[in-house]
Backbone bond lengths (Angstrom), bond angles and torsions (degrees), N, CA, C in turn:
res aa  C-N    CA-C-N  psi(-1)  N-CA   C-N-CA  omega(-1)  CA-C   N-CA-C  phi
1 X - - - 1.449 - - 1.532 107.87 -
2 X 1.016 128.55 140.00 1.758 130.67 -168.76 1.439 99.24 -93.02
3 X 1.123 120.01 161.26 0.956 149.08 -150.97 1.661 121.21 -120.57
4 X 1.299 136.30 94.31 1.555 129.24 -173.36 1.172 119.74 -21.41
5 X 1.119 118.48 -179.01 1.741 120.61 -171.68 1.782 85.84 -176.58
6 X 1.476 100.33 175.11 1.470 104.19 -177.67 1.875 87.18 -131.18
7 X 1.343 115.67 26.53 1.342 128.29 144.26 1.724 125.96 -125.33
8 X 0.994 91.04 3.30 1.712 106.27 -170.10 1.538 120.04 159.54
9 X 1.380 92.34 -160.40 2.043 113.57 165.09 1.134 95.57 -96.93
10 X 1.546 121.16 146.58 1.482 137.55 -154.96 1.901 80.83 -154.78
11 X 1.630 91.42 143.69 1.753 106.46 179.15 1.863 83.54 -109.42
12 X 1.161 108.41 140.76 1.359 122.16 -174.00 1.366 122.43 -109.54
13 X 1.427 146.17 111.74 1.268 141.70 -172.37 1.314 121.80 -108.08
14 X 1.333 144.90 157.10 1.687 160.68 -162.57 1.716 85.64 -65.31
15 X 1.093 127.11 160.50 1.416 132.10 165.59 1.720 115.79 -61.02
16 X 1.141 119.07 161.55 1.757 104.07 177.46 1.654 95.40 -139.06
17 X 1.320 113.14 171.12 1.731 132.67 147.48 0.687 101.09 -128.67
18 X 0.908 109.71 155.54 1.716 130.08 151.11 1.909 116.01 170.17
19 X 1.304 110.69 166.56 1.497 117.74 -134.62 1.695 87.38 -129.78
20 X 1.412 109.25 121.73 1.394 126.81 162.55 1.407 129.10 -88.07
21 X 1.294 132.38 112.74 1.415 123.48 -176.34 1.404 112.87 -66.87
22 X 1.248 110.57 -34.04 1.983 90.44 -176.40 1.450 79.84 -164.36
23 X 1.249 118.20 145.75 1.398 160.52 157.91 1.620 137.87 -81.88
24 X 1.226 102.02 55.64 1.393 101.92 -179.79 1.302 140.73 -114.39
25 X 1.659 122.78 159.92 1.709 114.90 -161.51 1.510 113.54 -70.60
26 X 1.814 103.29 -3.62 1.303 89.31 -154.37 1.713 94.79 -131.33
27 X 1.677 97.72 39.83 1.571 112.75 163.71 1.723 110.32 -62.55
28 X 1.377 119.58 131.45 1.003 131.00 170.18 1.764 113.40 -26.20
29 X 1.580 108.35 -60.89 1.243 117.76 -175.44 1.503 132.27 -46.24
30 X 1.358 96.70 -55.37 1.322 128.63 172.45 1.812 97.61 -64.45
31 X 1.270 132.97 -53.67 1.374 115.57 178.32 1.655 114.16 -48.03
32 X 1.543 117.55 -14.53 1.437 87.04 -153.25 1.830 80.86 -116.15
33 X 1.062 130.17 -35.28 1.710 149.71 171.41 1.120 133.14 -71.27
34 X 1.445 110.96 -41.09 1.691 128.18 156.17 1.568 128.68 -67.44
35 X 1.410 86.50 142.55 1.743 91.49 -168.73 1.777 101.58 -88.96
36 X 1.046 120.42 96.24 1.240 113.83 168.87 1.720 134.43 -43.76
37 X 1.291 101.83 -51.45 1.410 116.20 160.43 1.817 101.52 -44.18
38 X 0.820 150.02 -58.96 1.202 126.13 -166.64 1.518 128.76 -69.24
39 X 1.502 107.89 -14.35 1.649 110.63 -158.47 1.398 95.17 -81.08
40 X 1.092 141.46 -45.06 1.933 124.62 162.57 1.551 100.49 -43.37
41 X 0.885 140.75 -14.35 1.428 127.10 173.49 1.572 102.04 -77.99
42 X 1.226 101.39 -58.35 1.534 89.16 -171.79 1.229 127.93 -61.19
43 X 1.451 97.95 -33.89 1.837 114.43 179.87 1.357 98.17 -37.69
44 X 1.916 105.60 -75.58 1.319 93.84 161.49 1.423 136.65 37.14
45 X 1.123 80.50 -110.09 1.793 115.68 -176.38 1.946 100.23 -39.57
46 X 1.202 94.84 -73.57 1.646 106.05 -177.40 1.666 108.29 -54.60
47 X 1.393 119.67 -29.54 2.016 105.38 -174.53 1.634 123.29 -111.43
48 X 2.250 100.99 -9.23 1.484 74.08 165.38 1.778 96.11 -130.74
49 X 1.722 112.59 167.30 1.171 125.23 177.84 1.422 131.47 -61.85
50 X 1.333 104.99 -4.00 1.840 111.61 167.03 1.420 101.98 -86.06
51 X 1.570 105.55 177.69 1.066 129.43 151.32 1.155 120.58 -68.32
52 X 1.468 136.20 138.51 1.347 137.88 177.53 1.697 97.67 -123.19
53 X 1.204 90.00 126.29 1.923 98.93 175.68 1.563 93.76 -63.13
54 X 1.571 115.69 150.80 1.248 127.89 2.68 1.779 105.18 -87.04
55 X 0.969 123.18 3.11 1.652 143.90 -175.57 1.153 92.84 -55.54
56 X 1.767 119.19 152.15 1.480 125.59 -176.04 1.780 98.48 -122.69
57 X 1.689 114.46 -0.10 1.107 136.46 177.21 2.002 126.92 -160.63
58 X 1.215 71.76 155.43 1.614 91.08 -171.23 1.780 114.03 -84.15
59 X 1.305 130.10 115.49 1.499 117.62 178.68 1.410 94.59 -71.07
60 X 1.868 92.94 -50.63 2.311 80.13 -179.35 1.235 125.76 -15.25
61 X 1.315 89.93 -67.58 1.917 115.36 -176.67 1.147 109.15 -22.57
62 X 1.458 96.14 -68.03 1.956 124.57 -154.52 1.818 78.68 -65.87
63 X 1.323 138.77 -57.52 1.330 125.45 -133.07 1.666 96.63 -88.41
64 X 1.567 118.98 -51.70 1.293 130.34 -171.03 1.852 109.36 -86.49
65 X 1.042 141.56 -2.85 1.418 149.77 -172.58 1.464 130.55 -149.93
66 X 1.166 109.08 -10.70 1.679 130.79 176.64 1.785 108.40 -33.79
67 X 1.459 102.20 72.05 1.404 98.10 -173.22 1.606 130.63 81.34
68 X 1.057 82.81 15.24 1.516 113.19 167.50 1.407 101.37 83.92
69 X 1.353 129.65 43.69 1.327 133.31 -176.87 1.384 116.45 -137.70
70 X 1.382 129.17 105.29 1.267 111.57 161.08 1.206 141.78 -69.64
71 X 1.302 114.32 108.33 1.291 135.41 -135.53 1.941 92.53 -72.93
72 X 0.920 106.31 -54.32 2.073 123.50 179.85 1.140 83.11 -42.03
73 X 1.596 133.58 -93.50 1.345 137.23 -153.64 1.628 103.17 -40.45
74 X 1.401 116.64 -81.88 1.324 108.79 144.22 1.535 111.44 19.92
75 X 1.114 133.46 -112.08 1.544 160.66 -111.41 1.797 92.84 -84.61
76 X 1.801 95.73 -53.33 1.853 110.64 -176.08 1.524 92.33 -77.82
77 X 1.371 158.80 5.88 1.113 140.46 153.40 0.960 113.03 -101.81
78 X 1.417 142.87 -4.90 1.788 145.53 170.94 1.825 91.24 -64.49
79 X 1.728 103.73 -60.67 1.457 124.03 -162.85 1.235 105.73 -71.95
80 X 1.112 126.94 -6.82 1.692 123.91 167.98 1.485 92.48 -84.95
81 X 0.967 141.67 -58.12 1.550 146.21 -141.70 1.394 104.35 -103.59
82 X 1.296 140.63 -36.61 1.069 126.49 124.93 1.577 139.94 -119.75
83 X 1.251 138.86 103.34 1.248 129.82 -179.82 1.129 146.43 -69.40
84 X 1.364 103.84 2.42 1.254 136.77 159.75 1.492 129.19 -66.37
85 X 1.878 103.64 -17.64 0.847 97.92 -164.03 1.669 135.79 -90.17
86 X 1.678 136.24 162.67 1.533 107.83 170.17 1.224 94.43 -104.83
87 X 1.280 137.74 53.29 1.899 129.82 173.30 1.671 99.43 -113.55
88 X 1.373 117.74 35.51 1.165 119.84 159.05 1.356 128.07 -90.40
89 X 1.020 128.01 53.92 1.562 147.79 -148.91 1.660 97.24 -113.57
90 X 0.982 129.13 133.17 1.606 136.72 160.18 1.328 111.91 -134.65
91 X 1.849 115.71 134.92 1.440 97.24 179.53 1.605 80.46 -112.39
92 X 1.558 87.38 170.57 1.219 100.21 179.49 1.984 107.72 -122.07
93 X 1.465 119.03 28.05 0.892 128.19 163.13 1.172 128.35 -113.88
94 X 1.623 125.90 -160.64 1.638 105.16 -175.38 1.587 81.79 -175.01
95 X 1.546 113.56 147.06 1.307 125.15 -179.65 1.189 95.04 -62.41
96 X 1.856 109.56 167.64 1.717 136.17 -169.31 1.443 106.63 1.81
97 X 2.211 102.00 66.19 1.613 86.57 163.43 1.519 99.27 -92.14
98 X 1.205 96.70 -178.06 1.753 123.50 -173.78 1.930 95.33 -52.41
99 X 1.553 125.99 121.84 1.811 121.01 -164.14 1.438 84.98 -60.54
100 X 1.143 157.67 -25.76 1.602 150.98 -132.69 1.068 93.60 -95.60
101 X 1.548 127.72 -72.63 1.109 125.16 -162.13 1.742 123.09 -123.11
102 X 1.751 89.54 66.94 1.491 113.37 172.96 1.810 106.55 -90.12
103 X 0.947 117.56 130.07 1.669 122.64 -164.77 1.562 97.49 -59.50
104 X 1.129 105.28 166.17 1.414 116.79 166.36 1.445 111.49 -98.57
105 X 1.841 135.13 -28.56 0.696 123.73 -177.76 2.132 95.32 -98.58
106 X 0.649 93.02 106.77 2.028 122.60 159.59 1.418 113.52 -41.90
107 X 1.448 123.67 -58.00 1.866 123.59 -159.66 1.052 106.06 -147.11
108 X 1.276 112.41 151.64 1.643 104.01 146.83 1.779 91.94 -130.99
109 X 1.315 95.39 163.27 1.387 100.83 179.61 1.833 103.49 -153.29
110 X 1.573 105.63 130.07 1.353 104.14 176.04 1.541 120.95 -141.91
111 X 1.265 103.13 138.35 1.656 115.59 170.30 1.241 114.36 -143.80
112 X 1.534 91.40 147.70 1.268 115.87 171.55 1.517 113.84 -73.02
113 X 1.761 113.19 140.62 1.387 92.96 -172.92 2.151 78.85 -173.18
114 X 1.471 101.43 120.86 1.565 102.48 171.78 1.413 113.86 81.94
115 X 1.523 109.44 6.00 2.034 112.62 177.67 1.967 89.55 88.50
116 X 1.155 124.47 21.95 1.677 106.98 157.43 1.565 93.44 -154.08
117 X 1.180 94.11 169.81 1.639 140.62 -169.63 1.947 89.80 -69.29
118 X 1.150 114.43 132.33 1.603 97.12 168.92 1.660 78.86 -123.25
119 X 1.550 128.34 148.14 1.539 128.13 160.22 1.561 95.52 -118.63
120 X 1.737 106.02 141.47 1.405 109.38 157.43 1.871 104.09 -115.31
121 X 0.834 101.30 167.21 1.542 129.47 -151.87 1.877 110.51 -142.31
122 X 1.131 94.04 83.93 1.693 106.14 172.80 1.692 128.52 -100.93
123 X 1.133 107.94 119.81 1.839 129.87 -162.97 1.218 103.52 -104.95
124 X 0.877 124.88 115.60 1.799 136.83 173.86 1.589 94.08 -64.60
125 X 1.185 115.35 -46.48 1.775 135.48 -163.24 1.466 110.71 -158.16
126 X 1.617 113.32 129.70 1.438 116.84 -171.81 1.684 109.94 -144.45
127 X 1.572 101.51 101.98 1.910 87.70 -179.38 1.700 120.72 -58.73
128 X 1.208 143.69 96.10 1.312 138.78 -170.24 0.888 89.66 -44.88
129 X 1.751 163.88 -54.12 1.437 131.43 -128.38 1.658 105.51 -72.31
130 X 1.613 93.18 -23.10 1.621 88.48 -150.00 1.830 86.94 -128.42
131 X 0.770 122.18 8.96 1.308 119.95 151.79 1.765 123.85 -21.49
132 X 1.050 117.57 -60.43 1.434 113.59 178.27 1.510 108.95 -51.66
133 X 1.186 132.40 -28.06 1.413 136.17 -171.22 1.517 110.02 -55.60
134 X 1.555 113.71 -36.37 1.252 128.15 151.58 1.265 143.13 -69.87
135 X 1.394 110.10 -31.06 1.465 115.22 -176.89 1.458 104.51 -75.86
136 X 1.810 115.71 -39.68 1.384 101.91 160.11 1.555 152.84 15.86
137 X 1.375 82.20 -97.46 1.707 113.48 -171.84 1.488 91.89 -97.16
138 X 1.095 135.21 -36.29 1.970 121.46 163.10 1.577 105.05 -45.86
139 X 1.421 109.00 -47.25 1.636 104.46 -177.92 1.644 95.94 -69.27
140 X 1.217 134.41 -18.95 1.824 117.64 169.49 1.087 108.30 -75.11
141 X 1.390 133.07 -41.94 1.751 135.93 -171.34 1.450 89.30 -56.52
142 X 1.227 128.50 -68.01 1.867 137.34 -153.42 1.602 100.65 -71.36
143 X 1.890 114.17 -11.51 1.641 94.99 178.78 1.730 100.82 -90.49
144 X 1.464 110.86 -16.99 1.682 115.87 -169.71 1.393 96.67 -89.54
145 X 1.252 116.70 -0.54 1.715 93.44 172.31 1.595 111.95 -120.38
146 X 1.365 115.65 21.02 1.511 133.82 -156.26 1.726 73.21 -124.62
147 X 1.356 122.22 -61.73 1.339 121.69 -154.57 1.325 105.80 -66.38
148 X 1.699 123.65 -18.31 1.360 126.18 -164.00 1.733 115.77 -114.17
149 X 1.608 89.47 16.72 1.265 106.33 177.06 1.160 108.81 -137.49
150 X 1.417 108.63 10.74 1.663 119.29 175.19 1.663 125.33 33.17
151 X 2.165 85.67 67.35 1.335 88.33 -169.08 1.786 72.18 -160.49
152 X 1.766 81.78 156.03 1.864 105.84 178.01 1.946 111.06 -47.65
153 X 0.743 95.93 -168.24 1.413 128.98 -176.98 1.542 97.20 -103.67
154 X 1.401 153.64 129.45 1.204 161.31 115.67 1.489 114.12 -44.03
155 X 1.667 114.37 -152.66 1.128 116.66 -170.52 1.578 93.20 -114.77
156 X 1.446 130.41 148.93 1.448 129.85 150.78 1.347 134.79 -77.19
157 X 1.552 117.65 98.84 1.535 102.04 -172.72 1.641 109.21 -96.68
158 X 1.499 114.87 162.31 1.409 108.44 -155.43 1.534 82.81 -138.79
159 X 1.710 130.98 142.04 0.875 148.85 152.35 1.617 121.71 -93.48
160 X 1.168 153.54 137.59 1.000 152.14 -167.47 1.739 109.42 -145.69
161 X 1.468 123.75 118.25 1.755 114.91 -157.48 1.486 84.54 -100.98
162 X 1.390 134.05 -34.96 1.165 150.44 -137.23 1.748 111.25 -144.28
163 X 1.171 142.17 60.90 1.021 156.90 149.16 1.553 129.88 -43.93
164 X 1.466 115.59 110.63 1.728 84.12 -154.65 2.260 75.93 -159.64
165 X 1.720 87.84 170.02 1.857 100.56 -175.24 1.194 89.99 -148.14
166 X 1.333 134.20 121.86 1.354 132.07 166.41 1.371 112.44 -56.77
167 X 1.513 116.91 148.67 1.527 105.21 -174.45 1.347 129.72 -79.96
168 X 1.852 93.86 12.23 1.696 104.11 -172.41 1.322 105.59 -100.09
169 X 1.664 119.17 6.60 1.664 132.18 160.75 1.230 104.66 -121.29
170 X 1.183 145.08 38.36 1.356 148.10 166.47 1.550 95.16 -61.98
171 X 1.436 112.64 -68.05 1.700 97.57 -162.52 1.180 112.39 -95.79
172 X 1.341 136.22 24.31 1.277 138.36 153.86 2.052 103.39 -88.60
173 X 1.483 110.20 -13.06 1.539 102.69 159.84 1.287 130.19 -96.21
174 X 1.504 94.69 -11.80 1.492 106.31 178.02 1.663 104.85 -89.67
175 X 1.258 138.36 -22.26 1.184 125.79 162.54 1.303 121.62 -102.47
176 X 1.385 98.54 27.33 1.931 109.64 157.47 1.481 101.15 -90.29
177 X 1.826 113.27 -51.13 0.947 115.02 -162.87 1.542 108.43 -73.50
178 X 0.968 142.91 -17.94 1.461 162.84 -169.22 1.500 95.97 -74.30
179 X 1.484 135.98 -39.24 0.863 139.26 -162.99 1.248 120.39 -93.42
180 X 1.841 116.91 -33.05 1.078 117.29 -172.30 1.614 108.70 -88.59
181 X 1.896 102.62 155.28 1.030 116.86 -173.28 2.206 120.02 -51.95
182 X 1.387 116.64 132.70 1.059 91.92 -177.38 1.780 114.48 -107.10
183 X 1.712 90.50 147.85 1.471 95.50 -178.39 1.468 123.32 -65.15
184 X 1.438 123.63 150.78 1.576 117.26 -179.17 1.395 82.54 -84.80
């Protein structure tokens, strides 16, 4: 049975992890399924400190001003001073904000570990269809803080508590999924 939304009925899934090796615009999948036109939208979202319609929030914000802290700078000076460390945690929320426009992305968290950058990436709530729109420009945040610590790229792992497809893209996921190759 689906589940409300304050855009619709939403199909709802168990929470997931799991860890992406590289992130790119010019994944096969995404060329043929992905809306190109949108990913400057999202970028958007992630590089400057306003709000960008249709967004009810700024990641900029949250990442570069979060209480008057830049949280990035932040993160590459913990990891300069120690690299050892796991207190690379950033939230990107803040007690009694406005329920509307509480982010969907929750954390970032990064360590160094093996000569690269590993970032995890925590979602209170994440629409799979359009998910990549995010992983994107998260894979730009994790190359500027890899680059400013003068170290590789790691892997991105992504937590998701709330996993969900509105049911008005149900079969535009079902003939993604229809398409892709299946594993033995």
């Amino acid at each position: 049975m689906p589940a409300e939304d304050d855009r619709g009925a939403v199909i709802e899934a168990a929470p997931v992890l799991f860890e992406i090796d590289d992130v790119r615009g010019d994944d096969p999948l995404l060329a043929v399924h992905g809306d190109a036109r949108q990913v400057p939208l999202y970028a958007s979202k992630f590089t400057t400190q306003r709000v960008v319609a249709p967004f009810k929030y700024s990641y900029g914000a949250r990442l570069r001003g979060h209480q008057g802290v830049d949280q990035l700078a932040w993160v590459v000076d913990l990891l300069r001073t120690r690299p050892y460390s796991k207190s690379g945690w950033i939230s990107l929320t803040a007690p009694g904000e406005v329920p509307d426009a509480v982010p969907c992305l929750t954390g970032l968290a990064f360590r160094l570990r093996g000569g690269h950058l590993v970032m995890t990436a925590a979602f209170r709530s994440q629409n799979a269809y359009t998910s990549y729109l995010n992983y994107l420009p998260l894979r730009d945040v994790q190359r500027e803080v890899a680059r400013d610590l003068r170290t590789a790229c790691g892997p991105m792992r992504v937590f998701v508590d709330v996993p969900h497809v509105y049911v008005a893209d149900a079969a535009k996921v079902a003939t993604i999924l229809h398409a892709m190759p299946h594993v033995a």
